[in-house]
VMD Tcl script that builds the backbone (N, CA, C; Angstrom):
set m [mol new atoms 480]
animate dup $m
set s [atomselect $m all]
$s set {name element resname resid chain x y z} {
  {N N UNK 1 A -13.170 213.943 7.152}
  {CA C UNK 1 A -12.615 212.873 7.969}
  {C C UNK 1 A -11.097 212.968 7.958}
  {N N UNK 2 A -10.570 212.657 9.202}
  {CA C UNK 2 A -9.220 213.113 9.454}
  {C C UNK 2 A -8.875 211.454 9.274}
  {N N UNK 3 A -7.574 211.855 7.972}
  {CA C UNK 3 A -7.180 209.875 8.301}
  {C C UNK 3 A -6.060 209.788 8.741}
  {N N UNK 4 A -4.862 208.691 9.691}
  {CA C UNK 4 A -3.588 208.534 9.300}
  {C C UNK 4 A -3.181 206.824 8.806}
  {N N UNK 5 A -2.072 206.672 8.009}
  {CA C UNK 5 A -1.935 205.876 7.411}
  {C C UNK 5 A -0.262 205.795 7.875}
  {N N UNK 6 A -0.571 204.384 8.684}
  {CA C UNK 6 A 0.774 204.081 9.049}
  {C C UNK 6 A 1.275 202.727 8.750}
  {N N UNK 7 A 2.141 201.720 8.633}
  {CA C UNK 7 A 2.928 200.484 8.471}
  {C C UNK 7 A 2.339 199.928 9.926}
  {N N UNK 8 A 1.988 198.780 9.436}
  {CA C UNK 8 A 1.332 198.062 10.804}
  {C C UNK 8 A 1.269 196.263 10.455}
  {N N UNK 9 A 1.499 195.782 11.429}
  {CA C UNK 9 A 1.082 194.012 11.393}
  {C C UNK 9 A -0.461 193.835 10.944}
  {N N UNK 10 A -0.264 192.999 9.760}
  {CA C UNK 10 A -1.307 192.710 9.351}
  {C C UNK 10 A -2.125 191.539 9.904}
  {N N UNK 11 A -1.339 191.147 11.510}
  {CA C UNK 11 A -1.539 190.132 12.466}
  {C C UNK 11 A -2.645 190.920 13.181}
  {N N UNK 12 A -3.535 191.558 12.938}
  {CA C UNK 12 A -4.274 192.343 14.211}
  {C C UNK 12 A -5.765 192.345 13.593}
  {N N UNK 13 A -6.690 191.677 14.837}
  {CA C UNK 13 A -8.053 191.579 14.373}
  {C C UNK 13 A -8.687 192.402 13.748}
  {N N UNK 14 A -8.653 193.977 13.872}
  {CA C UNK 14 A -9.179 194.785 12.927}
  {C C UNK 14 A -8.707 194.473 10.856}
  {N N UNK 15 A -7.258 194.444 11.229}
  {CA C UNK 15 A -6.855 194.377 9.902}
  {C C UNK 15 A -7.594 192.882 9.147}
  {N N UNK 16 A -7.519 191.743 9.885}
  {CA C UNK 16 A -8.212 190.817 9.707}
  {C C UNK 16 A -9.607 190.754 9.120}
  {N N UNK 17 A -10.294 191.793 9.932}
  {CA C UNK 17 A -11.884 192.048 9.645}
  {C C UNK 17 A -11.881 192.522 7.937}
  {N N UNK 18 A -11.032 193.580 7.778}
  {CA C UNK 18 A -10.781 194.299 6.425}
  {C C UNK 18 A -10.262 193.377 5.342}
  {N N UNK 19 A -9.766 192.352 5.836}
  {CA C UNK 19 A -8.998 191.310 4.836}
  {C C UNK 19 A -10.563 190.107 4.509}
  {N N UNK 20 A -11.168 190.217 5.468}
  {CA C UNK 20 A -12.735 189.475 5.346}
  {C C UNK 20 A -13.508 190.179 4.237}
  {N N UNK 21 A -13.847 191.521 4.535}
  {CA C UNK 21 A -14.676 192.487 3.987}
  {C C UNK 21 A -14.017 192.413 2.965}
  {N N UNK 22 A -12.977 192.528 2.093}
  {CA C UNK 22 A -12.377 192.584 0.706}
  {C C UNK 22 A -12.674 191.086 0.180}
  {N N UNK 23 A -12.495 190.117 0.843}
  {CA C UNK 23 A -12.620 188.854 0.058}
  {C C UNK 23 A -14.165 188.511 -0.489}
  {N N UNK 24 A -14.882 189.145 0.556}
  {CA C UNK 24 A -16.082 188.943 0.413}
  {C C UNK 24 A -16.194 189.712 -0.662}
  {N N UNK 25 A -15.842 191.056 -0.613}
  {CA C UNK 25 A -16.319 192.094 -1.978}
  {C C UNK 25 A -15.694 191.132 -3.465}
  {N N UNK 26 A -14.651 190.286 -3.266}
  {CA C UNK 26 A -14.315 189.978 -4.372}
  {C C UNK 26 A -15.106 188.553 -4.848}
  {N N UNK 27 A -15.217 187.799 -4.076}
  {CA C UNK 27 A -16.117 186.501 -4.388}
  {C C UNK 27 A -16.791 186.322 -5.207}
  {N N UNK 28 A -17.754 187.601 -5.061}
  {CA C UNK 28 A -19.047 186.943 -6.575}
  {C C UNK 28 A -18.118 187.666 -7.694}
  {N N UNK 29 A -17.211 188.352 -8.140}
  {CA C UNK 29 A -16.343 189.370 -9.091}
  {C C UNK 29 A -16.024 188.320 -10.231}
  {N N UNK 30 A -15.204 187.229 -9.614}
  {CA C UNK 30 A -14.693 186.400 -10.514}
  {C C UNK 30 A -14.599 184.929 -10.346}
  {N N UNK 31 A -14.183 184.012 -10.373}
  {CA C UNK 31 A -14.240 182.196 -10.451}
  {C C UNK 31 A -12.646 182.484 -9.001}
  {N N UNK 32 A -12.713 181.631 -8.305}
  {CA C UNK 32 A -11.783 181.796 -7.238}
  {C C UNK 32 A -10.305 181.376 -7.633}
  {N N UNK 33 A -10.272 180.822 -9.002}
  {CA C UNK 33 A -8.931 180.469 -9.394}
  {C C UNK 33 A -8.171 182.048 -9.957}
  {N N UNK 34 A -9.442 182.729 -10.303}
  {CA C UNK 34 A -8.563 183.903 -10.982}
  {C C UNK 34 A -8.703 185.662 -9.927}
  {N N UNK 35 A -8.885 185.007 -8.436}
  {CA C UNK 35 A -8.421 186.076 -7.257}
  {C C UNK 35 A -7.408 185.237 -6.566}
  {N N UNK 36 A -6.296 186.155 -6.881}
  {CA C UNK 36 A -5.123 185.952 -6.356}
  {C C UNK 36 A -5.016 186.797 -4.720}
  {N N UNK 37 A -5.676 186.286 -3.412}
  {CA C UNK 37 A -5.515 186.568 -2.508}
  {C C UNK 37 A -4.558 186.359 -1.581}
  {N N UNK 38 A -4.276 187.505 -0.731}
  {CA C UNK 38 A -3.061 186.855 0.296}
  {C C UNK 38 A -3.666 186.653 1.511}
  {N N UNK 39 A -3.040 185.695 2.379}
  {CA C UNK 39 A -3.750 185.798 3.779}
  {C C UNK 39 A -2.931 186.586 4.659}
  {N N UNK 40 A -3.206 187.309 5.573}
  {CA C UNK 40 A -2.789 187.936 6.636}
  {C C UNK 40 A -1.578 186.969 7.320}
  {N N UNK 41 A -1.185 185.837 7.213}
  {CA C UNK 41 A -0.149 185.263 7.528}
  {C C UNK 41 A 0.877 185.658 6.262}
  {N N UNK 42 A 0.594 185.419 4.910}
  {CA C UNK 42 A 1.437 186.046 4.132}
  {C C UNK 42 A 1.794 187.577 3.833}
  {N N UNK 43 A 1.033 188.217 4.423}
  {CA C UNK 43 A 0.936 189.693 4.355}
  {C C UNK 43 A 2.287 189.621 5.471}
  {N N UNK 44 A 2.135 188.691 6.868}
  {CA C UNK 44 A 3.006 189.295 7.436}
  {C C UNK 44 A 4.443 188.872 7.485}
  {N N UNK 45 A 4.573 188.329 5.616}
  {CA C UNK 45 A 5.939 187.910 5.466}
  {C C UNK 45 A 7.158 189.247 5.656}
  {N N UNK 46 A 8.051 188.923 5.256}
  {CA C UNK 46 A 9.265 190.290 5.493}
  {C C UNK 46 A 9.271 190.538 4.029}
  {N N UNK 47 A 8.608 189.727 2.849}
  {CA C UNK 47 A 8.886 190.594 1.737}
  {C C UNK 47 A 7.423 191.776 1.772}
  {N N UNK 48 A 6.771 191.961 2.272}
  {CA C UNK 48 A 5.308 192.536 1.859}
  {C C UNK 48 A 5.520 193.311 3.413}
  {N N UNK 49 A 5.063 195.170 3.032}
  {CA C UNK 49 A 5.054 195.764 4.237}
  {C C UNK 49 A 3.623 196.429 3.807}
  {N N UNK 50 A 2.330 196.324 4.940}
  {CA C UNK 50 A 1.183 196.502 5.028}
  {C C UNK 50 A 0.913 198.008 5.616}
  {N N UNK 51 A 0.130 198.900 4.568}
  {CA C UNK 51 A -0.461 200.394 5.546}
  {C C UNK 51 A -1.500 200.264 5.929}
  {N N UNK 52 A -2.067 200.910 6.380}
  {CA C UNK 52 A -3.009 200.849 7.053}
  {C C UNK 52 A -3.746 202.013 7.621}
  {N N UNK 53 A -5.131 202.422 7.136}
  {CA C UNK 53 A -5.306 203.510 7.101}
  {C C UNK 53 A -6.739 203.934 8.554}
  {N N UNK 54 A -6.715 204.756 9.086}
  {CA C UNK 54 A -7.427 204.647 10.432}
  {C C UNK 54 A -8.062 206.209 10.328}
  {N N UNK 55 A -9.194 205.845 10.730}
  {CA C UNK 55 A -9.858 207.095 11.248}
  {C C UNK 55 A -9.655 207.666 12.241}
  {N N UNK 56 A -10.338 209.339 12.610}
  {CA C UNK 56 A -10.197 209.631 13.973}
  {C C UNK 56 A -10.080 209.444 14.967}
  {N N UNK 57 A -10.649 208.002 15.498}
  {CA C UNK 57 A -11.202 207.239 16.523}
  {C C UNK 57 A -10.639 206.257 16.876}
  {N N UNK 58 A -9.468 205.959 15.296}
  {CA C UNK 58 A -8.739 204.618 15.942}
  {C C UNK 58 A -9.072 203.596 15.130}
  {N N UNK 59 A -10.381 203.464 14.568}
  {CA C UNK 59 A -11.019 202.409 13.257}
  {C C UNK 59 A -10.109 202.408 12.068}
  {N N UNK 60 A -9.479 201.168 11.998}
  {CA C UNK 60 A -9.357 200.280 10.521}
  {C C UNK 60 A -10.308 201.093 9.309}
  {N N UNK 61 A -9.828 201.988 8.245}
  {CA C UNK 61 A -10.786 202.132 7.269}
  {C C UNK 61 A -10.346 201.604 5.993}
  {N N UNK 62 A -8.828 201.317 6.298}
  {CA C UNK 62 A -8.045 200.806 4.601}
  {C C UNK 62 A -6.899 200.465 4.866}
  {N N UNK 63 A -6.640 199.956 3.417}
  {CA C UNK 63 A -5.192 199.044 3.801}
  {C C UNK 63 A -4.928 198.625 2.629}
  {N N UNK 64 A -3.255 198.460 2.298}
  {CA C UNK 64 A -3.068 198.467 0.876}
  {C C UNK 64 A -1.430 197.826 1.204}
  {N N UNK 65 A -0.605 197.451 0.963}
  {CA C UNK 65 A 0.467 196.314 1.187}
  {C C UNK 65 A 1.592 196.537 -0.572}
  {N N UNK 66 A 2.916 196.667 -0.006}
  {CA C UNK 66 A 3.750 196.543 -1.122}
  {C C UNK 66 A 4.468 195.411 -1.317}
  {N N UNK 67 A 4.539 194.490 -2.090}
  {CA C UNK 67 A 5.121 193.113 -2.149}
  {C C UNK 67 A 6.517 193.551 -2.760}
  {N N UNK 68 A 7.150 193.323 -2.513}
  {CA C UNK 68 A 8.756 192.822 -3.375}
  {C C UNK 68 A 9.310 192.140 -3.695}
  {N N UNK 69 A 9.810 191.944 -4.889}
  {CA C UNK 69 A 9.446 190.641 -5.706}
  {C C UNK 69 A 11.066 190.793 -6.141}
  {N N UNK 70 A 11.745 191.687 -6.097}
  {CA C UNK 70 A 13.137 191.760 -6.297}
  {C C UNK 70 A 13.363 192.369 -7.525}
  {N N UNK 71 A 14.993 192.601 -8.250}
  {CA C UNK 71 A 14.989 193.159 -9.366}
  {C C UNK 71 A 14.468 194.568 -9.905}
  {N N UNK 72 A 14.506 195.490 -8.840}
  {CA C UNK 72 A 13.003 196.876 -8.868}
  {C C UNK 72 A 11.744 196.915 -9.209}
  {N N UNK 73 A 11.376 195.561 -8.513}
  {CA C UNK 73 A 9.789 195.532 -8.942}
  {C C UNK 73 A 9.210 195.129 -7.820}
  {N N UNK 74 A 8.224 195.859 -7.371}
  {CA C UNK 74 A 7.647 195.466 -6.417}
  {C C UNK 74 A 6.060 195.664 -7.306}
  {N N UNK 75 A 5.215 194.943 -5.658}
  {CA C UNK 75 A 3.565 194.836 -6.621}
  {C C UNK 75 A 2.471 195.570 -5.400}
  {N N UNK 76 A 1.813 196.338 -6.007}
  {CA C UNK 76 A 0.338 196.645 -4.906}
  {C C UNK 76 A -0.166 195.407 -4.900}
  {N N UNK 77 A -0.875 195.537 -3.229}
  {CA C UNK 77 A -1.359 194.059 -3.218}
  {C C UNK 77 A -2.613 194.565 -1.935}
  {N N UNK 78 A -3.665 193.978 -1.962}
  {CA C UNK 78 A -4.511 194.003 -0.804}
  {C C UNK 78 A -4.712 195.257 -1.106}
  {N N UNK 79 A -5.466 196.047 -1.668}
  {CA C UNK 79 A -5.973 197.351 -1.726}
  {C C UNK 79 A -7.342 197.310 -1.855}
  {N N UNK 80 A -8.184 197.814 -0.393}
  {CA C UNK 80 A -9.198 197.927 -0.013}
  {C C UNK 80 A -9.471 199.269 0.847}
  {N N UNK 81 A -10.753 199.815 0.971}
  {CA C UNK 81 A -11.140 200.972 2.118}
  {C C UNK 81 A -12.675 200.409 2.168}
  {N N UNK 82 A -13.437 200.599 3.313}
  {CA C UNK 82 A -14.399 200.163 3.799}
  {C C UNK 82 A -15.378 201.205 2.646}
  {N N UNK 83 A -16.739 200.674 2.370}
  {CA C UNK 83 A -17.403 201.130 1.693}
  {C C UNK 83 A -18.074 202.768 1.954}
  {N N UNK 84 A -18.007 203.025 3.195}
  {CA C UNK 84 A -18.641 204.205 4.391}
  {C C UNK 84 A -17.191 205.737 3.542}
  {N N UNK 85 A -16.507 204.815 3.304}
  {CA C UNK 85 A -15.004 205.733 3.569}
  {C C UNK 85 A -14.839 205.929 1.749}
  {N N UNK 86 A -15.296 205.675 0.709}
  {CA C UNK 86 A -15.111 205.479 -0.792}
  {C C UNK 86 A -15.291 207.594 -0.932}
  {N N UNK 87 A -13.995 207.959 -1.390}
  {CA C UNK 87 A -14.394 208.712 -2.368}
  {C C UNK 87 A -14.320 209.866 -1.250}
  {N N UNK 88 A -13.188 209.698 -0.161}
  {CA C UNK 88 A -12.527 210.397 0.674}
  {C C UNK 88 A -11.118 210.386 0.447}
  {N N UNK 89 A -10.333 209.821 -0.769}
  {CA C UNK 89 A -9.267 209.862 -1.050}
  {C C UNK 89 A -8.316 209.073 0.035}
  {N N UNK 90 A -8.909 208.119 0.713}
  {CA C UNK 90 A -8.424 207.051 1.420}
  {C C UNK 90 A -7.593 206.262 0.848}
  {N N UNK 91 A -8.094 205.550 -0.460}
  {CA C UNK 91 A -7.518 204.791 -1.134}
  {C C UNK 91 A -6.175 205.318 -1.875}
  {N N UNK 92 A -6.636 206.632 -2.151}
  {CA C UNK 92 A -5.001 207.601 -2.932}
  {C C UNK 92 A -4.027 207.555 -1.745}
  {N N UNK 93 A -4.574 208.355 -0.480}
  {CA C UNK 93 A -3.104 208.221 0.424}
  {C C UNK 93 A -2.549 206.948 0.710}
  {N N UNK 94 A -3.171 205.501 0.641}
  {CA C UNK 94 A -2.701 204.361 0.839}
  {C C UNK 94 A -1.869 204.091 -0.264}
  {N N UNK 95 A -2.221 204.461 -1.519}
  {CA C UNK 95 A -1.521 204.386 -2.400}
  {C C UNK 95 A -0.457 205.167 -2.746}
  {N N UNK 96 A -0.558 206.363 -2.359}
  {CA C UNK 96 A 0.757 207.853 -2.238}
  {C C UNK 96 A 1.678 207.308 -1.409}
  {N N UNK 97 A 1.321 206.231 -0.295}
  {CA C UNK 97 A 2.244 205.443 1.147}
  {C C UNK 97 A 3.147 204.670 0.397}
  {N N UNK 98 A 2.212 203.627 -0.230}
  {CA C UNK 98 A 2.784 202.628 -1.191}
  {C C UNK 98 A 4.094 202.941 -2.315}
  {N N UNK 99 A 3.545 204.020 -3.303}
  {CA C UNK 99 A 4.640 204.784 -4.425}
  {C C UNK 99 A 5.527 205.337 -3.671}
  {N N UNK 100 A 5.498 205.733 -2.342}
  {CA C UNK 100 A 6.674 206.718 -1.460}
  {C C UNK 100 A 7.811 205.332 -0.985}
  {N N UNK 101 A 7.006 204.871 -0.515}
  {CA C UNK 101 A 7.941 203.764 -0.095}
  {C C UNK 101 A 8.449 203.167 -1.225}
  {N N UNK 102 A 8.144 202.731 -2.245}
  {CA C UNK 102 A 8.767 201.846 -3.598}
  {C C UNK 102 A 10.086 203.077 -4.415}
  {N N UNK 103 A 9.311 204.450 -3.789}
  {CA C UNK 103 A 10.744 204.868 -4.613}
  {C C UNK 103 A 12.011 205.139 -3.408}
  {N N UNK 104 A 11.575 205.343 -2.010}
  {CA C UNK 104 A 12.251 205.095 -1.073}
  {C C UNK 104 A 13.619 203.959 -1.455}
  {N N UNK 105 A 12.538 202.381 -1.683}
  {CA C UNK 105 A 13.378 201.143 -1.702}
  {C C UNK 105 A 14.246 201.184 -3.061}
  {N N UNK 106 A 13.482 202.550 -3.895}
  {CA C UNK 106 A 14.683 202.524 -5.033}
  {C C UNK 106 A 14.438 201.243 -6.513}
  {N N UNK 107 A 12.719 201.247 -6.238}
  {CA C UNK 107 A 12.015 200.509 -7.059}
  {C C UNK 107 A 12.073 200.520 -8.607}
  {N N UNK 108 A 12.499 200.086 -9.763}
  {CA C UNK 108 A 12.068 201.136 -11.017}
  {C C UNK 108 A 11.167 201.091 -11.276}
  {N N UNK 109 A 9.741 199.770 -11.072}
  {CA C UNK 109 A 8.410 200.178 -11.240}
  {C C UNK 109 A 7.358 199.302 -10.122}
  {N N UNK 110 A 6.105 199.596 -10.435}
  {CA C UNK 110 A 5.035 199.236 -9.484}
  {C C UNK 110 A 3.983 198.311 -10.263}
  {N N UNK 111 A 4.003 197.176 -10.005}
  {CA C UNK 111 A 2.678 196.692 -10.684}
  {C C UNK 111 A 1.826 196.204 -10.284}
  {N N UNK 112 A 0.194 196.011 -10.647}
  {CA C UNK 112 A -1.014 195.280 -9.519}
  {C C UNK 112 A -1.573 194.810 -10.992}
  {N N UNK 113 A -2.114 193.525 -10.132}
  {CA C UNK 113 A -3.399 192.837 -10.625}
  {C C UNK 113 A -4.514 193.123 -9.559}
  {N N UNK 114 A -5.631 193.476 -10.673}
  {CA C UNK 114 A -6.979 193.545 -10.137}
  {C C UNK 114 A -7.951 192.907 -11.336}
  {N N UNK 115 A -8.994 192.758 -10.397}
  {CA C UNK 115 A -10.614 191.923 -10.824}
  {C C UNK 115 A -10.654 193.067 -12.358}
  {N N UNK 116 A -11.620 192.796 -12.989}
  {CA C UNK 116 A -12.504 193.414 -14.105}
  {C C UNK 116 A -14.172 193.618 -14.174}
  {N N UNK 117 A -14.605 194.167 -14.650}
  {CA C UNK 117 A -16.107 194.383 -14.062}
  {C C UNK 117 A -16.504 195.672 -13.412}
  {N N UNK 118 A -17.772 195.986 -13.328}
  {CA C UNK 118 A -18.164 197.005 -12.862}
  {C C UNK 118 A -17.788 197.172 -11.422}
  {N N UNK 119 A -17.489 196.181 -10.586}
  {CA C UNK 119 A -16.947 196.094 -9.539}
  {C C UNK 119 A -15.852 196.212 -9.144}
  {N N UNK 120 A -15.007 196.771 -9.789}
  {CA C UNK 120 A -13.688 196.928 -10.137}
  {C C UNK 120 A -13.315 198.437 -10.942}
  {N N UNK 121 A -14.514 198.744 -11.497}
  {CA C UNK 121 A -14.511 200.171 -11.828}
  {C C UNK 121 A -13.993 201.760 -10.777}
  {N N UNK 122 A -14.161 201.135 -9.842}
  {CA C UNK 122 A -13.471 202.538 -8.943}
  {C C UNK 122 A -11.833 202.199 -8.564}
  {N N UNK 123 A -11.563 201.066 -8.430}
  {CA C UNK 123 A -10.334 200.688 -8.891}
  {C C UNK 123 A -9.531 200.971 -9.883}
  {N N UNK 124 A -10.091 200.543 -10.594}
  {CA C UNK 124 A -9.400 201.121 -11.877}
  {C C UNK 124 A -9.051 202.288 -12.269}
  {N N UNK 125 A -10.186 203.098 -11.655}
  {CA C UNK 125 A -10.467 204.808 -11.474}
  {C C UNK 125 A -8.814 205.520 -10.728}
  {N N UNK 126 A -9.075 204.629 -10.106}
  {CA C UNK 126 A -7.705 205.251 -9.111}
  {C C UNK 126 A -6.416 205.110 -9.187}
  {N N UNK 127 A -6.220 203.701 -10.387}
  {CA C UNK 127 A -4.993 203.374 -10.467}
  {C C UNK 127 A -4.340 204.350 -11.941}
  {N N UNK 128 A -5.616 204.198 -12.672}
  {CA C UNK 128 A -5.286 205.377 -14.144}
  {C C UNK 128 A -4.941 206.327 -13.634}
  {N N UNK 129 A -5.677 207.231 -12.657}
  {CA C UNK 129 A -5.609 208.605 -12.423}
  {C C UNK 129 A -4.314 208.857 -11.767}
  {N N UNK 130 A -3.661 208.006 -10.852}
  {CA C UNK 130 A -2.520 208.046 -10.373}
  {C C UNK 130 A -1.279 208.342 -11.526}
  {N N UNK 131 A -1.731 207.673 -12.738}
  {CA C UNK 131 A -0.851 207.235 -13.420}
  {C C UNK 131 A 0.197 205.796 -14.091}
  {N N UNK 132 A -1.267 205.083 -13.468}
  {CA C UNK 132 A -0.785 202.836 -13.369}
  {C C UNK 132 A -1.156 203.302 -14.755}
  {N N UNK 133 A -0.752 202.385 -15.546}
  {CA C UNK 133 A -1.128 202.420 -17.281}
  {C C UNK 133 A -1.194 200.766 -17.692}
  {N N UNK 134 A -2.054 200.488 -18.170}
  {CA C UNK 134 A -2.623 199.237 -18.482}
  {C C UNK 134 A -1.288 198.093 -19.306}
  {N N UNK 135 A -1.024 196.634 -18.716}
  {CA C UNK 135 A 0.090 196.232 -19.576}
  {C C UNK 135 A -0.724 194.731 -19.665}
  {N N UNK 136 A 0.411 193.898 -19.939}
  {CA C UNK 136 A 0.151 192.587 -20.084}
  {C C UNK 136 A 0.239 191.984 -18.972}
  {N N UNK 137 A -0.573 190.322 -18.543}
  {CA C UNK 137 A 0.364 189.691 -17.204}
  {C C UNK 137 A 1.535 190.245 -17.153}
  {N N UNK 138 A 2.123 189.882 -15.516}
  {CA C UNK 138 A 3.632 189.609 -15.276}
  {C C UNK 138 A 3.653 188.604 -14.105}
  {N N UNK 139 A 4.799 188.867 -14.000}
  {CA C UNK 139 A 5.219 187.461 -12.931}
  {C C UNK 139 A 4.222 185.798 -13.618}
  {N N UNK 140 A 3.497 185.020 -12.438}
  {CA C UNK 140 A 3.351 183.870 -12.718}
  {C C UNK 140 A 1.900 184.170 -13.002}
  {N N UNK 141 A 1.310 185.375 -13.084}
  {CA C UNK 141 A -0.033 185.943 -13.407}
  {C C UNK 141 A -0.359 184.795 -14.825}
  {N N UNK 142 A -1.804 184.533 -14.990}
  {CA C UNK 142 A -2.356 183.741 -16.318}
  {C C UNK 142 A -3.030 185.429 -16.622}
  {N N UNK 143 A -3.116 185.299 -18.396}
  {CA C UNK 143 A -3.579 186.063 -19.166}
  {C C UNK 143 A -5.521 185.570 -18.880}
  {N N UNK 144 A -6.551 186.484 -18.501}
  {CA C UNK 144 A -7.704 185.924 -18.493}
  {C C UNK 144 A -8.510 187.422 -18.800}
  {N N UNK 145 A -9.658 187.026 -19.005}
  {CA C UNK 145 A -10.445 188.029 -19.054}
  {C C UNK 145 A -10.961 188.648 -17.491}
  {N N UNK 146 A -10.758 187.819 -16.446}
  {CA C UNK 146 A -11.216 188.584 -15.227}
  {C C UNK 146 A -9.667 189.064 -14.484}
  {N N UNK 147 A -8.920 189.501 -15.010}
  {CA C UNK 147 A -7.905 189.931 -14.427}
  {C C UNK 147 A -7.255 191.320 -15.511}
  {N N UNK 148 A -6.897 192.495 -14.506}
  {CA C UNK 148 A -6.712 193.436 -15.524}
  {C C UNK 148 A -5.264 194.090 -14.906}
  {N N UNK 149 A -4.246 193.921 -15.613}
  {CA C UNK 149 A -3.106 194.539 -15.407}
  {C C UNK 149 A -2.395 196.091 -15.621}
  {N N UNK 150 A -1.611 196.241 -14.225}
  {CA C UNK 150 A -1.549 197.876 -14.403}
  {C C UNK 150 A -0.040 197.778 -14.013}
  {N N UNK 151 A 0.865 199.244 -14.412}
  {CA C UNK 151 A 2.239 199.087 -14.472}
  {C C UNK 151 A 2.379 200.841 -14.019}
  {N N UNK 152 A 3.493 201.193 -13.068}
  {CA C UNK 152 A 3.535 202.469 -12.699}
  {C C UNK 152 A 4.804 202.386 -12.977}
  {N N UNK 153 A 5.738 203.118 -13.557}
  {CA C UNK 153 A 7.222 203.580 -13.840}
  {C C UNK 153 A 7.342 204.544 -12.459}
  {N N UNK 154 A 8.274 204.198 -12.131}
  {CA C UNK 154 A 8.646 204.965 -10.995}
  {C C UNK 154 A 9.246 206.767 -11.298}
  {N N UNK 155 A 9.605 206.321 -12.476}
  {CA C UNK 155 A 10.738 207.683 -12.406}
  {C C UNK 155 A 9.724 208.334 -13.374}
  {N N UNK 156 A 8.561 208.476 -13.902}
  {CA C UNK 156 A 7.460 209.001 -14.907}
  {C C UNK 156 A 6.815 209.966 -13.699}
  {N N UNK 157 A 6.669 211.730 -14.008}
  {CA C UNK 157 A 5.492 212.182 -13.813}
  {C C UNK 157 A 4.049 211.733 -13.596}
  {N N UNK 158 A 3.405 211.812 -12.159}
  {CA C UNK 158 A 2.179 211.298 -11.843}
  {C C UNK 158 A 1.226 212.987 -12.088}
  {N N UNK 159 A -0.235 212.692 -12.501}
  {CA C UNK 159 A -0.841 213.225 -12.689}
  {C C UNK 159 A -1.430 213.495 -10.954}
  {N N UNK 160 A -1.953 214.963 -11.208}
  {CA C UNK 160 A -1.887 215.274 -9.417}
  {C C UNK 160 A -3.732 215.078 -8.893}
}
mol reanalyze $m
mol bondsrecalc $m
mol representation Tube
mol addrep $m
C-alpha cells in the first residue's frame, strides 16, 4: 500500500470519522476521566498541527497531531490508523512526520500519554521501538494505573 502523509485541517469529515473510530477504540480501555481526548475543534487550534495519513485512493487511514506546549516540549497526541491498515508502518511514518517536525521547531523532547492494557499493546510497540522510553506523568497528567507515559529526547539516536 502506497501511503502519503501530509499536514491537513482536522476540520474535514473524513478526519472526523477517524477521530470517532479512535474514541470508540478507546472507551471500553479505561474510566473516561483517565482518556484525555481532543476534539477536532481543539486539534484545529494553532498550537497542535495534525498529519494525516491517506491511501492510494484518497482514504483517511491515520492521523497523529503534535501539540506544543512551549519551553521545547511538545506532545504526540491523537495517534490512530484504521484497523485494515495495522502493521503497514502507517503509524511509524505518522510518527517519523511528527519527530521531523518537533526537531524542525527545534523541540528538545517529545512526550505522549497513552491507555495501558492489551489494547494499547501495539502502541506501546511502536513508541519503544522508535525510541519513546517510559517516564513519569508530566504536564497536568494524574499518576494512574490506566495511563502510561513515554518521553523521546530529541537529540538521542533512534533505533531504525
Amino acid at each position: 500500500m502506497t501511503t502519503s502523509i501530509a499536514i491537513e485541517t482536522p476540520l474535514q469529515d473524513d478526519v472526523r470519522e477517524l477521530v470517532a473510530l479512535l474514541n470508540d477504540h478507546l472507551l471500553p480501555l479505561s474510566p473516561l476521566e483517565y482518556q484525555f481526548k481532543m476534539t477536532v475543534e481543539q486539534m484545529a487550534d494553532t498550537d497542535t498541527t495534525l498529519f494525516v495519513a491517506r491511501d492510494e485512493t484518497g482514504r483517511a487511514v491515520g492521523m497523529g497531531a503534535l501539540k506544543m506546549h512551549g519551553e521545547g516540549l511538545g506532545e504526540v497526541k491523537r495517534m490512530f490508523t484504521r484497523p485494515e491498515v495495522r502493521g503497514q508502518r502507517v503509524g511509524r511514518q505518522l510518527l517519523e512526520s511528527i519527530v521531523t517536525l518537533a526537531q524542525e521547531r527545534r523541540l528538545a523532547a517529545l512526550m505522549l500519554e497513552t491507555g495501558t492494557g492489551e489494547g494499547m499493546a501495539e502502541a506501546h510497540r511502536l513508541y519503544t521501538r522508535y525510541g519513546f522510553t517510559p517516564r513519569r506523568a508530566f504536564l497536568d497528567y494524574p499518576e494512574s494505573p490506566w495511563s502510561a507515559f513515554f518521553e523521546l529526547q530529541l537529540g538521542v539516536e533512534r533505533a531504525a
